[in-house]
Each structure stands twice: as C-alpha cells, then as structure tokens.
C-alpha positions in Angstrom: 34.7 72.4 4.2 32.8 70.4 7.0 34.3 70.5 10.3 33.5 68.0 13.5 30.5 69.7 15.6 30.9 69.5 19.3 26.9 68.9 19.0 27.4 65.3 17.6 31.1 64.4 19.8 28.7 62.2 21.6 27.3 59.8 19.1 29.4 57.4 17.5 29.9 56.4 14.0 27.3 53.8 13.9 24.9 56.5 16.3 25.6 59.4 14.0 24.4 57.4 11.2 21.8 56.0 12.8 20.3 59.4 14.2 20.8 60.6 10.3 18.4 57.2 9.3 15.9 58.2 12.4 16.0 61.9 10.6 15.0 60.7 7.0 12.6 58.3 8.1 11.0 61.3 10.8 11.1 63.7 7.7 9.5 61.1 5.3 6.5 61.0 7.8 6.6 65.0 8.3 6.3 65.4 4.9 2.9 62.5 4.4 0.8 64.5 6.5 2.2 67.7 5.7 0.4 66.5 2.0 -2.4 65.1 4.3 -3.5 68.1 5.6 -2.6 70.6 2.1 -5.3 67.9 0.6 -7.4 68.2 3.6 -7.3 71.9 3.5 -8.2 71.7 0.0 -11.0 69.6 0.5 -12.4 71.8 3.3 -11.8 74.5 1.6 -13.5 72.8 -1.9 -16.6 71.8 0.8 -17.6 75.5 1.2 -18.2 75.6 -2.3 -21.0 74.3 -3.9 -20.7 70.9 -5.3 -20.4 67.7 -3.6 -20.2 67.6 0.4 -19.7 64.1 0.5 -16.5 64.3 -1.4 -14.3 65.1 2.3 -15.7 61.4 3.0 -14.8 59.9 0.3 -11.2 61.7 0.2 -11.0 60.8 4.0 -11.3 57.2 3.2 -9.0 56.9 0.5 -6.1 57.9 3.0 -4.4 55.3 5.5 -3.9 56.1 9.5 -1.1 57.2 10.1 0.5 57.6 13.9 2.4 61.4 14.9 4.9 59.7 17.0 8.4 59.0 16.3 9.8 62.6 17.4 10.0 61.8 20.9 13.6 59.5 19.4 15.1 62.3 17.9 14.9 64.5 21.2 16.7 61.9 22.9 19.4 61.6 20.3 20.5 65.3 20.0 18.6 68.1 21.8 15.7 69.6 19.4 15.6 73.2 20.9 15.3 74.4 17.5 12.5 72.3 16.4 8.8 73.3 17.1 6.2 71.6 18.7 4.1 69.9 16.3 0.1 69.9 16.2 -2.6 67.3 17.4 -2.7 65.5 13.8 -4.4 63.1 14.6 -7.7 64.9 16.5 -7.1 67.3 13.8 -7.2 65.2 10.7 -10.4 63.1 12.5 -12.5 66.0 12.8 -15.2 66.4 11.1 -15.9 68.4 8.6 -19.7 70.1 8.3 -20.0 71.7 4.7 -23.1 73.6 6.0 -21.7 74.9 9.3 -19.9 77.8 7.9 -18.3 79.3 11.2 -17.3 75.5 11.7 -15.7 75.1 8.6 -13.9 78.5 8.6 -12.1 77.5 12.1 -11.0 74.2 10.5 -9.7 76.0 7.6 -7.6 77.8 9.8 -6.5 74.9 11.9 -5.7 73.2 9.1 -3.5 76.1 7.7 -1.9 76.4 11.0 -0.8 73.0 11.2 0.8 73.0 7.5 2.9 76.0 8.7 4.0 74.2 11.7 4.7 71.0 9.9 6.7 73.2 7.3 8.5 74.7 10.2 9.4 71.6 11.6 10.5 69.8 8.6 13.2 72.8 8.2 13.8 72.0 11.7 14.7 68.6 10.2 16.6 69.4 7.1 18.7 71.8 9.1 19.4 68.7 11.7 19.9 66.0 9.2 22.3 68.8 6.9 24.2 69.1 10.2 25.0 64.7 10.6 25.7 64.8 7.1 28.3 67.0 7.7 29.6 65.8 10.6 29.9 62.6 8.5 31.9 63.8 6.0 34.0 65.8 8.5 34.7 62.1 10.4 35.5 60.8 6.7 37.7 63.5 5.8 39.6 62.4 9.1 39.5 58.7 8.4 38.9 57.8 4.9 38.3 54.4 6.0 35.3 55.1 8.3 33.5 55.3 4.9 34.4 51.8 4.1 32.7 50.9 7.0 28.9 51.7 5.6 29.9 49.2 2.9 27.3 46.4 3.1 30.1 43.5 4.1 29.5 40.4 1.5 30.6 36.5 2.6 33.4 35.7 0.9 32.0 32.5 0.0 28.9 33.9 -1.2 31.0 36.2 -3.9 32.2 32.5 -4.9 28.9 31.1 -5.7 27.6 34.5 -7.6 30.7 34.4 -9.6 
C-alpha cells in the first residue's frame, strides 16, 4: 500500500503532478538518444566492417538534433543524488566517425558504449523517481478521494449543452 514520502511533503498536488509530467517528458528524451547512440554504436561498429563507409553519413542525416538539457528542472524539483551524471551527447553524437582510422573508431566504440550504460543508468534513475510521485499520488488519493477529481479536465457547462 503507498504511503505519503516525506521526500515529496514539499510539492503540492498540482507540483507533484507536474514534477511526475517533467519525469515522463525527461525520460521520453532519455530514452531517444539512448536509441540514438545503440544505432550509432551500430553504425560504428557496422563502419569497421567492410561495406559502405558512407552509410554513418547517411544514418547521421536521417536523425533530427536533439538538445541534452532539461535535467537541470528535475534537480530543482526533488534532489537527484541518486541519478548520474549524464554524457556530452551532443559532442559525442557530432563526432566523427573515420571507418579507416581503426584506433579512432575503437575509442568511439567505447564512448559510445559508455554513454548507453550511463543513459541506461539514468533512466532507472528516472523510473525509480517517477515510481516514487506515482505513489505518493495514490497515497494523497487514498487520503482524499476527491483530489483525484481534481486531474479531471473541467468542461463548460454550456459547452456540454451545445455537444448534447
């Protein structure tokens, strides 16, 4: 059975929920370039082989930019000791990639597998975070049915009228 966390007394109803939203939507971009760089990796790791070493380019095009930030908001929210640093992405996912070089590609490899670890780490990090406002949640619900009325979308009465 959830019970109220002294980690989340702090936060409101309307903060709680908003730090679980600020959680999804910080785990949804954890998870993009965690797939960014497992199909970089494969690509490097495909570039070593023979075939076609313009294929990284072509792979690298296909994929939008994507900003790193958004995990300063979360710190500020509830205190992340428990979540690890993350990697340069960005420099990392830039840098370029020289199918002939093979000490080159070898030390991207393992950047590249470094960086999925540490984006797997931190999006447990996450999940155990987010679990922990869901159940606070449901502990604040449990307490006060009626707080869960309250994430109800509220409709105009007079609109109800005219769908009718």
């Amino acid at each position: 059975m959830p019970a109220r966390s002294p980690e989340f007394s702090h936060l409101t109803l309307a903060g709680l929920r908003a730090y679980r939203k600020a959680l999804t939507a910080e785990e949804s971009r954890v998870s993009y370039w965690r797939r960014l760089i497992q199909a970089r990796l494969d690509v490097v790791t495909g570039a070593t082989a023979p075939g076609d070493p313009m294929a990284h380019e072509r792979i690298r095009n296909l994929f939008a930019e994507t900003r790193a930030g958004g995990r300063r908001a979360l710190v500020d929210v509830v205190p992340a000791d428990d979540v690890p640093p993350l990697p340069d992405l960005e420099a990392l996912w830039s840098r370029e990639l020289r199918p002939y070089d093979y000490r080159h590609t070898q030390q991207l490899r393992r950047d590249l597998s470094h960086a999925e670890l540490q984006l797997s780490a931190y999006r447990s990090a996450l999940h155990r975070k987010l679990t922990g406002a869901t159940q606070e949640l449901i502990a604040r619900y449990r307490e006060d049915p009626s707080l869960a009325l309250s994430a109800l979308p509220l409709v105009d009465p007079s609109e109800r009228t005219r769908r009718g």
